[in-house]
N, C-alpha and C positions, 0 to 999 in steps of 0.2 A: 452211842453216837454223841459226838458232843454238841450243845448248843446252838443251833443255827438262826440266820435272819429272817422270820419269816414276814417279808410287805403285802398288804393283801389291798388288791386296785378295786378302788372304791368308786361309788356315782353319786354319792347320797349322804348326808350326814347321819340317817341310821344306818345306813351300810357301816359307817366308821365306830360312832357307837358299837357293835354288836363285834366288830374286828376287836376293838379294845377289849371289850370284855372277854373277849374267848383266846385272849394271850397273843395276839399279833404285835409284831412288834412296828412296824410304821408301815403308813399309809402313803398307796398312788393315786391322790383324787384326781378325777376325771368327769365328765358329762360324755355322753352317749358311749356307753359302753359297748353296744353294737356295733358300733362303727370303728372300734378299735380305739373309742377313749380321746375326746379332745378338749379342750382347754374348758375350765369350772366357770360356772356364774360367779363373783363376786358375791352377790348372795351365800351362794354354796358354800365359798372358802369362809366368811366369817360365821356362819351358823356351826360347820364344821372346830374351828379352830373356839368354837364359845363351848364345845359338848362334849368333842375326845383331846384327851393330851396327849393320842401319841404323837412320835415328828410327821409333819405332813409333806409330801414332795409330789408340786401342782404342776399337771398338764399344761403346757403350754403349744397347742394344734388346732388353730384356728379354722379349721375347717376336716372333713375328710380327703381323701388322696395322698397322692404323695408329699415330697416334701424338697420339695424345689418352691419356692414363696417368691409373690412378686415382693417388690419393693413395701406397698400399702400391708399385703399381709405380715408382713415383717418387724413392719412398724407398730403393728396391732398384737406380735405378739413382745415387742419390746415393753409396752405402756403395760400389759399386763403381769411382767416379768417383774416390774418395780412396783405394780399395782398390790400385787401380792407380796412379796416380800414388806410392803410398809403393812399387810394383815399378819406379817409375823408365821409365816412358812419356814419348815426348816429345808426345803430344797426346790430348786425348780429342775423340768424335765422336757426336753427340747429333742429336735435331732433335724438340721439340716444338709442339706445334700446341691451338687451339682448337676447340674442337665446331664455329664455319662456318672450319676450314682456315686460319686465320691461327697467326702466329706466337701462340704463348705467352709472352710478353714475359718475367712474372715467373720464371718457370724457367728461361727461357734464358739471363736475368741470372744467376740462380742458379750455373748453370753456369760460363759465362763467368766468374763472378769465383772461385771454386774451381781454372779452369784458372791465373789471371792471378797467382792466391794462389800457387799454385805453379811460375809461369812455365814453361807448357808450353803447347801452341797448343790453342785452342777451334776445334772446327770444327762444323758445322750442315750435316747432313747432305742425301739428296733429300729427306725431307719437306719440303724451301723447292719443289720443282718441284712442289707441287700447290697452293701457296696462290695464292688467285684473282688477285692481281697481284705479278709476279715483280721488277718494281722498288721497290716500295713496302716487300717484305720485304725487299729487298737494305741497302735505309735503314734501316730497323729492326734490322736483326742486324748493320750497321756503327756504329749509334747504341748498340749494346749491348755492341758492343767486338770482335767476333767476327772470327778470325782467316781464316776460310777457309770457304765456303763449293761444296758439291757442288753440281753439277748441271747436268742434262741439256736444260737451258731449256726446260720446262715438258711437255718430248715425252718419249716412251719409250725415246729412244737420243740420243744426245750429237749424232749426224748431221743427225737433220732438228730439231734445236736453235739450230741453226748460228748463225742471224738473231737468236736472241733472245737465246743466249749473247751474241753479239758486242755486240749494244743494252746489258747489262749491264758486258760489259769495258771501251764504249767510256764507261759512263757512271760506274762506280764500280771501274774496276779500280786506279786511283789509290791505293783507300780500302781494299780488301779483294782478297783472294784469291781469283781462281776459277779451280774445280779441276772439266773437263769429262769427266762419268764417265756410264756406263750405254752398254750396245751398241758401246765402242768398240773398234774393230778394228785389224788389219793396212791395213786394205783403206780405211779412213776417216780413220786417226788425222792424217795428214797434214793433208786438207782442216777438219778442227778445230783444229788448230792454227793452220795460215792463217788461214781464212776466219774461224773464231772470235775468234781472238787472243789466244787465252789461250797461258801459258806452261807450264801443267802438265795433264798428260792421269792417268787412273785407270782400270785395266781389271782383270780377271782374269789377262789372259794364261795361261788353263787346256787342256787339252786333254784328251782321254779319256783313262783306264789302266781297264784291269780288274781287276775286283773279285774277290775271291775269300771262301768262305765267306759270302756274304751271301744262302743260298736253301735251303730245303730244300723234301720233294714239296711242298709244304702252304704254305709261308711262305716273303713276299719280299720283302727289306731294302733292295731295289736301291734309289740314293740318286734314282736318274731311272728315272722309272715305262715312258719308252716307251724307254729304252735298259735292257734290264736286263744285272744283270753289270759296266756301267760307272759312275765315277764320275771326278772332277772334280779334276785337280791344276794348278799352275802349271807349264807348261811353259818350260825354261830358252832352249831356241833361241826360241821364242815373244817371252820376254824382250830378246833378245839382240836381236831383230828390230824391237821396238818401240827398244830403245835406239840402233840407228842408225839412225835417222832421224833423230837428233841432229846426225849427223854429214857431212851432205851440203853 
C-alpha cells in the first residue's frame, strides 16, 4: 500500500506530542472531544504549536449542536479564525450550514478567503455529511476554493460510507481533498482506504487512562458518564499501528 495521510484529532498538547512521535502526520486540535471536538483555548494552540511541529488544523465550533450560528457566534468564531492563524496554524476547520442543512455559501467564502489570505488550508468539516446531497455540496465548497473536506459519506462512521465516499473521490477527488473521518478504526481503516480511495484517513487513535480526582460522595466529573473514572487520550502504539499500514 502506498503511503497514506494519517491526521490524528487531538484535545491536548500531549495528545499531540505522542501523535508526533508515533508517525502521524498532522494534527485536528480540538477541546472537548466528547462532544464532537470544538474550538481550542488559545492557551491550548500555543503550548501545542511551542511542543509538536507537525501542521496543525484548529477547530473552529464555538459551542456543541449543530451548525447554523447566530450572528454573535459567528463573529466569535471569525476573531478566533485570525486569532489563530497570527499563532501560526497551518489550517483552520469550519463547517457552516443553513436552517434546510445546505452549505452556507456566504460564510464559507468568508472563511475560505481569511484561510487563502493567509495561505494556510480551509477545511469544511462533517457538517458537509448531513447536507441533503453530498455531491452537489462537494461542488459548492470546490467552487468556493475549499481545501479539504471531512467526511464520513453521509453515515455515522467512515465504514458503511464506503460507496459514497468513493462516488465522491471518484468524481471530485481531482478537485479537492478527501479526508475519511468518524468511527475509524484498526479494524476498518484499511478497507477505507482501498475501497474508498481516498489517500488520508482522521481518527482519535484514543484509548482509556484513568482519572483521578474527578468524584467526590456527591459529585461526578467523569468525562464518560457510563465509564466513570476514565477518560480519553491518544494512544501512541495505537498510532504507531495505524501508521503501518502504510507500509505493507
Amino acid at each position: 500500500m502506498q503511503q497514506y495521510t494519517l491526521e490524528i484529532c487531538a484535545g491536548s498538547a500531549r495528545d499531540c506530542v505522542k501523535a508526533e512521535n508515533a508517525g502521524a502526520d498532522r494534527i485536528e486540535l480540538c477541546s472537548a472531544l466528547s462532544l464532537g471536538g470544538l474550538t481550542p483555548s488559545l492557551g491550548l494552540i500555543r503550548s501545542v504549536k511551542k511542543t509538536c511541529s507537525l501542521p496543525i488544523a484548529a477547530m473552529l465550533r464555538p459551542r456543541a449542536g449543530g451548525f447554523y450560528y447566530t450572528n454573535d457566534e459567528f463573529g466569535e468564531i471569525l476573531y478566533d479564525a485570525n486569532t489563530f492563524i497570527d499563532e501560526g496554524v497551518e489550517g483552520i476547520v469550519f463547517g457552516f450550514l443553513s436552517t434546510d442543512r445546505a452549505i452556507d455559501i456566504e460564510r464559507t467564502e468568508k472563511l475560505v478567503k481569511i484561510a487563502k489570505d493567509a495561505k494556510i488550508e480551509a477545511v469544511f468539516h462533517r457538517a458537509f455529511d448531513i447536507t441533503p446531497d453530498l455531491a452537489e455540496s462537494a461542488k459548492i465548497l470546490i467552487d468556493l476554493g475549499v481545501d479539504r473536506i471531512l467526511t464520513s459519506g453521509g453515515k455515522s462512521n467512515a465504514g458503511d460510507g464506503i460507496p459514497a465516499i468513493r462516488a465522491l473521490q471518484d468524481t471530485y477527488g481531482d478537485k479537492v481533498q478527501f479526508l475519511a473521518g468518524s468511527g475509524v478504526t484498526l479494524e476498518n481503516a484499511r478497507q477505507i482506504l482501498d475501497e474508498a480511495g481516498v489517500s488520508q484517513i482522521h481518527t482519535t487513535a484514543k484509548a482509556d487512562v484513568n482519572d483521578i480526582a474527578y468524584a467526590s460522595e456527591f459529585i461526578d466529573y467523569s468525562e464518560l458518564p457510563t465509564k466513570k473514572g476514565i477518560r480519553h487520550e491518544v494512544d501512541e502504539q495505537i498510532v504507531r499501528a495505524f501508521r503501518s499500514l502504510s507500509k505493507e
